[in-house]
PDB file of N, CA, C and O in Angstrom:
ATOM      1  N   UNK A   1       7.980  16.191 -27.546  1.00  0.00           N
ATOM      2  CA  UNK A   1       8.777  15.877 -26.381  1.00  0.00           C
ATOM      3  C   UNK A   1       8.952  17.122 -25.507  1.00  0.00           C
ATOM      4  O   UNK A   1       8.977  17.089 -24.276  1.00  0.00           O
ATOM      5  N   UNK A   2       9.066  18.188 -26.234  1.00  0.00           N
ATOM      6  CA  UNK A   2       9.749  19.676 -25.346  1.00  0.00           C
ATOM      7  C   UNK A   2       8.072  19.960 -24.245  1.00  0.00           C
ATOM      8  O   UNK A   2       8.013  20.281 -23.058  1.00  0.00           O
ATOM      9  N   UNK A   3       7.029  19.711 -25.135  1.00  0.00           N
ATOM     10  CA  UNK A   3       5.814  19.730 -24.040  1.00  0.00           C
ATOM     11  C   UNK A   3       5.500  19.117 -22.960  1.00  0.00           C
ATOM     12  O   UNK A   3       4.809  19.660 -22.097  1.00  0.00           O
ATOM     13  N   UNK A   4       5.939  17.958 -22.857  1.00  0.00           N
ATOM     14  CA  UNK A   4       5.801  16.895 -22.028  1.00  0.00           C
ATOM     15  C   UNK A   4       6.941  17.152 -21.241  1.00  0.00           C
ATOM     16  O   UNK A   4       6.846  16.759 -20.078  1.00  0.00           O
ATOM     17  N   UNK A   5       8.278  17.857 -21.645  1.00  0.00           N
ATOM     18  CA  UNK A   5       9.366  17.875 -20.280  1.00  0.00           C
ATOM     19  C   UNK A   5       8.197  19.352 -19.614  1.00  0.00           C
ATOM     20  O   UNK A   5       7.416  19.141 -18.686  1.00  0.00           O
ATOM     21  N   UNK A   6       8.264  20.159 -20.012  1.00  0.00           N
ATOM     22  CA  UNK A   6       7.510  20.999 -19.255  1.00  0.00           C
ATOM     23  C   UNK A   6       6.543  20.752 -18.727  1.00  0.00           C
ATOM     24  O   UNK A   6       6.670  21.319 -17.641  1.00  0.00           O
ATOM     25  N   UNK A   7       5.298  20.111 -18.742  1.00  0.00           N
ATOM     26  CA  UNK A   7       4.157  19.678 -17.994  1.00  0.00           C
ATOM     27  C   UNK A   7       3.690  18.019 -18.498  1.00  0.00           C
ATOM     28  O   UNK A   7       2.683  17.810 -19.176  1.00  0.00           O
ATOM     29  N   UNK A   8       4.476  17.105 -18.099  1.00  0.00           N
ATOM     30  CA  UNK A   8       4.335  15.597 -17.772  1.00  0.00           C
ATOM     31  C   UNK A   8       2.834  15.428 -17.181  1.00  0.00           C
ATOM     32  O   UNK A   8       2.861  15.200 -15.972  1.00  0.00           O
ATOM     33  N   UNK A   9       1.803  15.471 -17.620  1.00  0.00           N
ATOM     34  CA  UNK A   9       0.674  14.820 -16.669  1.00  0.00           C
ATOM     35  C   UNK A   9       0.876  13.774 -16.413  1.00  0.00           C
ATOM     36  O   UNK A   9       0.280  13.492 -15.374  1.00  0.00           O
ATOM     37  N   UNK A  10       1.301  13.149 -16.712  1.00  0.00           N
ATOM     38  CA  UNK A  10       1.664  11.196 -16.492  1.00  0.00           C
ATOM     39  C   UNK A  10       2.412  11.603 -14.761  1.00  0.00           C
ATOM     40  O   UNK A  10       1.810  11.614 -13.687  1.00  0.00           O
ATOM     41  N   UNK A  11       3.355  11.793 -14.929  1.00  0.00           N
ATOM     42  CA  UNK A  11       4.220  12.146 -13.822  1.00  0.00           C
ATOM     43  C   UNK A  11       2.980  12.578 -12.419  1.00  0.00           C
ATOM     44  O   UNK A  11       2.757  12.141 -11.290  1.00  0.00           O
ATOM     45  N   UNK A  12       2.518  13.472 -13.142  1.00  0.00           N
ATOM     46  CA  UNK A  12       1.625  14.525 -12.007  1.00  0.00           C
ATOM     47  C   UNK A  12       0.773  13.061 -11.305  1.00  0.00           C
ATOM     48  O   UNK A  12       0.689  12.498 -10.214  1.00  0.00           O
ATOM     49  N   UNK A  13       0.390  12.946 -12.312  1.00  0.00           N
ATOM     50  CA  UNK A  13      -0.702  11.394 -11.831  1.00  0.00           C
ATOM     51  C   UNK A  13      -0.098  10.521 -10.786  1.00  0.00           C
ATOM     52  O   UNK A  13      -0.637  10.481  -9.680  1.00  0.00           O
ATOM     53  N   UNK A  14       1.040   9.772 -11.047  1.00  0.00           N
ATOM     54  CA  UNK A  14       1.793   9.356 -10.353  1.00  0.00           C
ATOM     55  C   UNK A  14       2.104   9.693  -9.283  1.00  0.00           C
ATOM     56  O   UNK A  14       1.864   8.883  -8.388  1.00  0.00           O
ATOM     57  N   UNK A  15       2.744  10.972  -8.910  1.00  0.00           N
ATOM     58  CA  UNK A  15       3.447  11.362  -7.924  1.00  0.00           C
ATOM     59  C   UNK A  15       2.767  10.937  -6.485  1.00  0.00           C
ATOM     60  O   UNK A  15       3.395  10.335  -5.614  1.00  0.00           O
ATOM     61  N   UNK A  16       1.407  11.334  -6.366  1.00  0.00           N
ATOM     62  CA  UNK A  16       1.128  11.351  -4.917  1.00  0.00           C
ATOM     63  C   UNK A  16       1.124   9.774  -4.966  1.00  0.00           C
ATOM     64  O   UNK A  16       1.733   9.323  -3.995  1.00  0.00           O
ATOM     65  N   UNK A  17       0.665   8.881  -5.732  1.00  0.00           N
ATOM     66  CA  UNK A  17       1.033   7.432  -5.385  1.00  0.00           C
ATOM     67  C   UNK A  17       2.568   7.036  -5.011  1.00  0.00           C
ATOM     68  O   UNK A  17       2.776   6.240  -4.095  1.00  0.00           O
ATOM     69  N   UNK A  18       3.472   7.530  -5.637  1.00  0.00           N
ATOM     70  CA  UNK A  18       4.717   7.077  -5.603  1.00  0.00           C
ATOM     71  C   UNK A  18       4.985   7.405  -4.008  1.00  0.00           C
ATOM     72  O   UNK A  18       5.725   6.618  -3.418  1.00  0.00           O
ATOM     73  N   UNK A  19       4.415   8.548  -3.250  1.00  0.00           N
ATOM     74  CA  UNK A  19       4.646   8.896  -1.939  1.00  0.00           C
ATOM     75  C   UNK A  19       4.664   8.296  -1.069  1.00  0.00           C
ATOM     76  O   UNK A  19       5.496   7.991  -0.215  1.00  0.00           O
ATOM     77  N   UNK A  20       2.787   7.910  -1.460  1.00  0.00           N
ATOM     78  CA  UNK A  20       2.066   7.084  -0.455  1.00  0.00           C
ATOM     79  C   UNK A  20       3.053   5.701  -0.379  1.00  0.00           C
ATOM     80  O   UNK A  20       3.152   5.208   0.745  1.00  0.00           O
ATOM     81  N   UNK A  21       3.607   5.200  -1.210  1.00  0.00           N
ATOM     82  CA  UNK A  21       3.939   4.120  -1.140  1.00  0.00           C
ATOM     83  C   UNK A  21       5.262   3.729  -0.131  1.00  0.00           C
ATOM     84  O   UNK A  21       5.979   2.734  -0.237  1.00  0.00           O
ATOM     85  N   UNK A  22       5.359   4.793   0.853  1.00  0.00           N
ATOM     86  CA  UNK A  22       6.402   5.155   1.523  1.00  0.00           C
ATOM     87  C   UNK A  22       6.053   4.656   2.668  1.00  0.00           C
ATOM     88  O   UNK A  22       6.860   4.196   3.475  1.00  0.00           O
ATOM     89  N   UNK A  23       4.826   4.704   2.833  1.00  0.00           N
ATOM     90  CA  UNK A  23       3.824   4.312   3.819  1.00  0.00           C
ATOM     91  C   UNK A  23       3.733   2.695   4.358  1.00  0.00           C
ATOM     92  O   UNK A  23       3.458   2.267   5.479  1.00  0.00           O
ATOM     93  N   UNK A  24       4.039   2.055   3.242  1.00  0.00           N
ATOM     94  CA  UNK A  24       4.372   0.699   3.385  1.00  0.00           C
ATOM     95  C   UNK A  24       5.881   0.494   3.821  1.00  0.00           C
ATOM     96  O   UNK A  24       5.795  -0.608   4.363  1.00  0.00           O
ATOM     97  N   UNK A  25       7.038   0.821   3.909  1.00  0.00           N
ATOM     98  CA  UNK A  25       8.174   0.594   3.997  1.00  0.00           C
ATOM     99  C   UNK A  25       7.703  -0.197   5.420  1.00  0.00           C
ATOM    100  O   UNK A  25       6.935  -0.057   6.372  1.00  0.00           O
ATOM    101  N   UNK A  26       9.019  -1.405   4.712  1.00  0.00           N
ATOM    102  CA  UNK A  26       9.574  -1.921   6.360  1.00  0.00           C
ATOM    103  C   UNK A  26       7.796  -1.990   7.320  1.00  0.00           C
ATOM    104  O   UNK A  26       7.707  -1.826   8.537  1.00  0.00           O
ATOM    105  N   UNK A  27       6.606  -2.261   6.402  1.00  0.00           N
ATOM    106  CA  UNK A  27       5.164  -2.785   7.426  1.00  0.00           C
ATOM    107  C   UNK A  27       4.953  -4.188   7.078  1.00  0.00           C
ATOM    108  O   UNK A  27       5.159  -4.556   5.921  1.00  0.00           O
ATOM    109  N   UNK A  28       4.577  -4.967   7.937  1.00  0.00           N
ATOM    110  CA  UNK A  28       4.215  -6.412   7.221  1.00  0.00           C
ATOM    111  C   UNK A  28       3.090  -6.154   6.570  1.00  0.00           C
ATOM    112  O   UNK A  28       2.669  -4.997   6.610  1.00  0.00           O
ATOM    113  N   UNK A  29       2.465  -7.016   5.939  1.00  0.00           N
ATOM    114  CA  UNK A  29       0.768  -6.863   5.162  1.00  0.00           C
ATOM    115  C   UNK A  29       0.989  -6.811   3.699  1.00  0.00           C
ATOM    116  O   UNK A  29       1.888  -6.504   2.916  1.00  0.00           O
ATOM    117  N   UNK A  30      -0.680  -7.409   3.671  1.00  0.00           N
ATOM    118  CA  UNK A  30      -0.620  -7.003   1.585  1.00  0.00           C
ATOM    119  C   UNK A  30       0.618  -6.346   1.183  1.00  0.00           C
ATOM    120  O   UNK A  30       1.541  -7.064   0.798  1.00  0.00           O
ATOM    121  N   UNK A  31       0.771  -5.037   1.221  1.00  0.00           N
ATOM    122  CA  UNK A  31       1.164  -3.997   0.696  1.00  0.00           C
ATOM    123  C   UNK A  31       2.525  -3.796   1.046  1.00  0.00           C
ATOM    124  O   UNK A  31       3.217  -3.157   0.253  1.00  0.00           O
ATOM    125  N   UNK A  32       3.196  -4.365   2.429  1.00  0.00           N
ATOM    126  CA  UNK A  32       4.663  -4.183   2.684  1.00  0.00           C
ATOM    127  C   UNK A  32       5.637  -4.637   2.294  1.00  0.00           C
ATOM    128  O   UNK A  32       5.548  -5.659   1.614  1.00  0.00           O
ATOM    129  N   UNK A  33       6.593  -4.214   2.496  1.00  0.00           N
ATOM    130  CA  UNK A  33       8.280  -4.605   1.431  1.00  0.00           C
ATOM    131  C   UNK A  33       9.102  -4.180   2.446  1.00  0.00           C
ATOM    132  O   UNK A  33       8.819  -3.227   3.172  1.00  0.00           O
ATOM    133  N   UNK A  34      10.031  -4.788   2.530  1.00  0.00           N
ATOM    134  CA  UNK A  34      11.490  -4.278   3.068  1.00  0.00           C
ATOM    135  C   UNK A  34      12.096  -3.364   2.451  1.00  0.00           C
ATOM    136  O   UNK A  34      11.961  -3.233   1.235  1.00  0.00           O
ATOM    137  N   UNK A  35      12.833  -2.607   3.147  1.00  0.00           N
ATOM    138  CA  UNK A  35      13.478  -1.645   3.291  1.00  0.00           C
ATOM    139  C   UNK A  35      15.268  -1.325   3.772  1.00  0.00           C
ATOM    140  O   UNK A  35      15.286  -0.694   4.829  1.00  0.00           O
ATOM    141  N   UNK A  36      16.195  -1.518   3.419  1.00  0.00           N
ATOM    142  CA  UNK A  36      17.285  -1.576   4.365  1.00  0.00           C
ATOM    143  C   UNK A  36      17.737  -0.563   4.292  1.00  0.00           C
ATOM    144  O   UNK A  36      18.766  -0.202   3.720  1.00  0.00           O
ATOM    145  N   UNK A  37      16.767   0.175   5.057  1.00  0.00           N
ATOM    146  CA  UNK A  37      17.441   1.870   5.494  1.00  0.00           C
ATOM    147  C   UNK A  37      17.314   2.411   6.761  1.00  0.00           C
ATOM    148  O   UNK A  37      17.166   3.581   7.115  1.00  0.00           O
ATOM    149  N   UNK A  38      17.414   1.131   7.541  1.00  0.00           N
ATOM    150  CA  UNK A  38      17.891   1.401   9.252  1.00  0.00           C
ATOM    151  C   UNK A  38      16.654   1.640   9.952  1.00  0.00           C
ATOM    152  O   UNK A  38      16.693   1.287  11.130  1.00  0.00           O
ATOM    153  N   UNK A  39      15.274   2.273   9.452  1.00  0.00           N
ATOM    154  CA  UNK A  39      14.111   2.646  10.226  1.00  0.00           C
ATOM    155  C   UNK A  39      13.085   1.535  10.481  1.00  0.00           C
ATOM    156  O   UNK A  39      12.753   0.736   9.605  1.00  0.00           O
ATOM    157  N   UNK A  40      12.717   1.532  11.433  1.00  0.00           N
ATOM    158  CA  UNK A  40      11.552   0.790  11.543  1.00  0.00           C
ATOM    159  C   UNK A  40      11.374  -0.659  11.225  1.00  0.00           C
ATOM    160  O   UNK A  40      10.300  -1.180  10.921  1.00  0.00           O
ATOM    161  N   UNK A  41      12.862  -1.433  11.351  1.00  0.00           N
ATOM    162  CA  UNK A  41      12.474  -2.804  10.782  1.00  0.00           C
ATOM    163  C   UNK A  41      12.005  -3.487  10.928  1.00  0.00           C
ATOM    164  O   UNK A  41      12.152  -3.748  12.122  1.00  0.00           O
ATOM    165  N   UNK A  42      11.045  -4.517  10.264  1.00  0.00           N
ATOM    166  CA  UNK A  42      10.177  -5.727  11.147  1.00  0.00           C
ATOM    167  C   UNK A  42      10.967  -7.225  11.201  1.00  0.00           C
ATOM    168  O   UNK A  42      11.600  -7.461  10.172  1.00  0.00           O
ATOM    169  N   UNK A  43      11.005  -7.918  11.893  1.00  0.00           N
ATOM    170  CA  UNK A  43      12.256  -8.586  12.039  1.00  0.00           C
ATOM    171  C   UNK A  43      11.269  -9.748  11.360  1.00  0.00           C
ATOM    172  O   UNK A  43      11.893 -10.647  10.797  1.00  0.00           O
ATOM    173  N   UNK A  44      10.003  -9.841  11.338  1.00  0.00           N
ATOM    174  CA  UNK A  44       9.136 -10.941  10.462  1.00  0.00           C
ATOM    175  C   UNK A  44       9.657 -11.028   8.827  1.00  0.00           C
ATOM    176  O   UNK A  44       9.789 -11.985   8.064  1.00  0.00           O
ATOM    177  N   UNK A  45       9.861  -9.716   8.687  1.00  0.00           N
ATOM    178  CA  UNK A  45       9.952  -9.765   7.151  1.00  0.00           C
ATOM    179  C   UNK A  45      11.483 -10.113   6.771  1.00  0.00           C
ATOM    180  O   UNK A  45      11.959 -10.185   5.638  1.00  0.00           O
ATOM    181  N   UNK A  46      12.153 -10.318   8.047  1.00  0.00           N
ATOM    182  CA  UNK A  46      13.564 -11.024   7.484  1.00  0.00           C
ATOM    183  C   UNK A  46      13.809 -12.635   7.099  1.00  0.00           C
ATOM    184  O   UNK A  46      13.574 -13.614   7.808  1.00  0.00           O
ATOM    185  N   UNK A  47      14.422 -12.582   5.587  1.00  0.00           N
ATOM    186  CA  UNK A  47      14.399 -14.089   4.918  1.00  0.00           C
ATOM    187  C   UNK A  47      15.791 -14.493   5.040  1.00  0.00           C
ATOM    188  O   UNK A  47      16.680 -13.722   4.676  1.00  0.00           O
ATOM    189  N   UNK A  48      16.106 -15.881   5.625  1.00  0.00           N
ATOM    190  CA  UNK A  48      17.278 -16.252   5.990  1.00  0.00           C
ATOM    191  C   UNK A  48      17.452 -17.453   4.903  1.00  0.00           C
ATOM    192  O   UNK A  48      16.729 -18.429   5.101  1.00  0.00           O
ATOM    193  N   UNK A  49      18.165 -17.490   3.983  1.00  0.00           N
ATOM    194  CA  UNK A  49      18.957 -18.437   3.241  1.00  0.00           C
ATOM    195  C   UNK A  49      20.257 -19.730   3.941  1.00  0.00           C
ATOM    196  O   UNK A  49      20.984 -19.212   4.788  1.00  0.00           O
ATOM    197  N   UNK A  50      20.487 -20.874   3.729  1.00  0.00           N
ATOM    198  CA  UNK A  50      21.363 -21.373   3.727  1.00  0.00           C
ATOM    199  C   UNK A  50      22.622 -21.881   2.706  1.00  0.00           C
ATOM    200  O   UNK A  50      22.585 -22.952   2.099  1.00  0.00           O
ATOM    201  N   UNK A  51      23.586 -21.047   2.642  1.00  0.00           N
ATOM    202  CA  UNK A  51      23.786 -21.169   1.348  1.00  0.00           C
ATOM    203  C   UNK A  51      25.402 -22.182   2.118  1.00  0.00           C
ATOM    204  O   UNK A  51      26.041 -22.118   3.168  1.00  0.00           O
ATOM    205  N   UNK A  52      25.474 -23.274   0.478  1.00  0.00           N
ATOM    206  CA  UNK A  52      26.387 -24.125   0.626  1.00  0.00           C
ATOM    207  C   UNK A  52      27.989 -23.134   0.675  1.00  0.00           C
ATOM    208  O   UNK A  52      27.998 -21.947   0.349  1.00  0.00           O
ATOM    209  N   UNK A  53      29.103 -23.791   1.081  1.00  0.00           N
ATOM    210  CA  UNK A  53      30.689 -23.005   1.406  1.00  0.00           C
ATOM    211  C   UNK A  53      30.876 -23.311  -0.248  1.00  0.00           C
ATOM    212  O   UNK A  53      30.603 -24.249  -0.997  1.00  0.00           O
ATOM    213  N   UNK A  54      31.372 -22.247  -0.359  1.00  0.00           N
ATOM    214  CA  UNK A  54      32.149 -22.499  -1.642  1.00  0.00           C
ATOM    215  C   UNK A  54      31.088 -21.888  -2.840  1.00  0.00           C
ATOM    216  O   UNK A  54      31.483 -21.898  -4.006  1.00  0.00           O
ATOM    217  N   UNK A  55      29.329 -21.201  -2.414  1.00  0.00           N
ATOM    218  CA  UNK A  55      29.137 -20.961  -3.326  1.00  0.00           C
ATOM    219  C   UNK A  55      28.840 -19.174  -3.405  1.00  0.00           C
ATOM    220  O   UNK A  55      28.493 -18.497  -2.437  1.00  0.00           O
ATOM    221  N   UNK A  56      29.003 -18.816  -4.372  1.00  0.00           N
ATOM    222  CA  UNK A  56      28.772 -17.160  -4.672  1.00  0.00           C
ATOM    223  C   UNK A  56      27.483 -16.508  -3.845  1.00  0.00           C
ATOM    224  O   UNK A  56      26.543 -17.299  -3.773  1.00  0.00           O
ATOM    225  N   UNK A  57      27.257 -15.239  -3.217  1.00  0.00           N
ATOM    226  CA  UNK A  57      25.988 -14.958  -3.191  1.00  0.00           C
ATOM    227  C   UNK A  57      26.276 -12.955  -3.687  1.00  0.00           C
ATOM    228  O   UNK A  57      27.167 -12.168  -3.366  1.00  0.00           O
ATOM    229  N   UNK A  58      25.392 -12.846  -4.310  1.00  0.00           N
ATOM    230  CA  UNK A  58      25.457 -11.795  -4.971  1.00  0.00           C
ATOM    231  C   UNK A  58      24.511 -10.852  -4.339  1.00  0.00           C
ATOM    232  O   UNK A  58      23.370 -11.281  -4.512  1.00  0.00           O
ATOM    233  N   UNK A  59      24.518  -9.878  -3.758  1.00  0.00           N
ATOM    234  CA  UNK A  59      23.034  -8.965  -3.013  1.00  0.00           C
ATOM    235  C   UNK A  59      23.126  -7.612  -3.731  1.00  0.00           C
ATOM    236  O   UNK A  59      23.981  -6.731  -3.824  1.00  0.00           O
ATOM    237  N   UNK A  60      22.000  -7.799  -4.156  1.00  0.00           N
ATOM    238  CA  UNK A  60      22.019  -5.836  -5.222  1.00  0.00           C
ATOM    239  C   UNK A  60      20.375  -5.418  -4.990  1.00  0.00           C
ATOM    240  O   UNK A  60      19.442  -6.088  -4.548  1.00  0.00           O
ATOM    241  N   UNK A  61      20.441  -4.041  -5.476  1.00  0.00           N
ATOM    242  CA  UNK A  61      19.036  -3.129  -5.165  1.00  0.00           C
ATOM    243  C   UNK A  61      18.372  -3.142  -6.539  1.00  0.00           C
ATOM    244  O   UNK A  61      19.106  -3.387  -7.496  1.00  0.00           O
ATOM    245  N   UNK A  62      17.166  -2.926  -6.741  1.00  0.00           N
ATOM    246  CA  UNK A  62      17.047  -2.733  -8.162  1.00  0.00           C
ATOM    247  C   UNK A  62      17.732  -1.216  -8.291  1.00  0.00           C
ATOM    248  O   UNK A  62      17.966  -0.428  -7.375  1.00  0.00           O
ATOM    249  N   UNK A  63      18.030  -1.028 -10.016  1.00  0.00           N
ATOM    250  CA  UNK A  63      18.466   0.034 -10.763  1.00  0.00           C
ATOM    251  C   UNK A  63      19.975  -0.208 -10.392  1.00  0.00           C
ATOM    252  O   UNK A  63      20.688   0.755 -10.110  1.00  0.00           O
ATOM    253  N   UNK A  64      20.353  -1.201 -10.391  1.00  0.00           N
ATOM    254  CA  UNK A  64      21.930  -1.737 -10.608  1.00  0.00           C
ATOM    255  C   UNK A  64      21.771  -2.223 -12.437  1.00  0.00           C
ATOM    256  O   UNK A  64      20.911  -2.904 -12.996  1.00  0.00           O
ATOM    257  N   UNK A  65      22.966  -1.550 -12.962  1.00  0.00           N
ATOM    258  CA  UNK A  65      23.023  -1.929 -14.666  1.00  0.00           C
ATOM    259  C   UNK A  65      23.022  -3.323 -14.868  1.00  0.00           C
ATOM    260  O   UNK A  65      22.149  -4.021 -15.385  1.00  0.00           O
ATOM    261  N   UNK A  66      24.044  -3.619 -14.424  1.00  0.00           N
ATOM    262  CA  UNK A  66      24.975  -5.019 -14.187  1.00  0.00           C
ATOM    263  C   UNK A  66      25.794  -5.458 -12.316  1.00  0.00           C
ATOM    264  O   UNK A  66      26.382  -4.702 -11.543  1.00  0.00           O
ATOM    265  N   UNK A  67      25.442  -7.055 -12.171  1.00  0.00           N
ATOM    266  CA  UNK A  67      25.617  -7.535 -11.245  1.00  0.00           C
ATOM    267  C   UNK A  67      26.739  -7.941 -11.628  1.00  0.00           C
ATOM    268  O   UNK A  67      27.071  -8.286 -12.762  1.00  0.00           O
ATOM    269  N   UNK A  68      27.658  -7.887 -10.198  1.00  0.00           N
ATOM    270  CA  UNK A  68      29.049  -7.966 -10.581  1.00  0.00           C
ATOM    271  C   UNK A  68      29.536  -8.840  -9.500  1.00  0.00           C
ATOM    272  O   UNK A  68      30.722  -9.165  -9.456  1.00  0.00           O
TER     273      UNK A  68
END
């Protein structure tokens, strides 16, 4: 374990992908995803629900433990 905190190749591998993938924020296409961090929004990629009175709606990001 003490080798791998010091030089992770896994990580190294990763990294420039994890970047690139920044590249997609908030683009329509294959590859795009929303984003709700104020830049660049595409108003296509907004999904509108109708939800009945009286019922719960819960909105979370991933890396929430528990929905509350």
């Amino acid at each position: 374990m003490e080798k791998i905190t010091k030089h992770d190749i896994g990580r190294e591998a990763v990294v420039p992908l994890i970047e690139k993938q920044l590249w997609f924020e908030n683009k329509p296409g294959v590859f795009g995803y929303p984003v709700l961090n104020g830049v660049n929004f595409a108003e296509e990629m907004i999904k509108v629900w109708t939800v009945s009175s009286g019922v719960e709606v819960v909105l979370a990001s991933d890396g929430y433990p528990q929905l509350c």
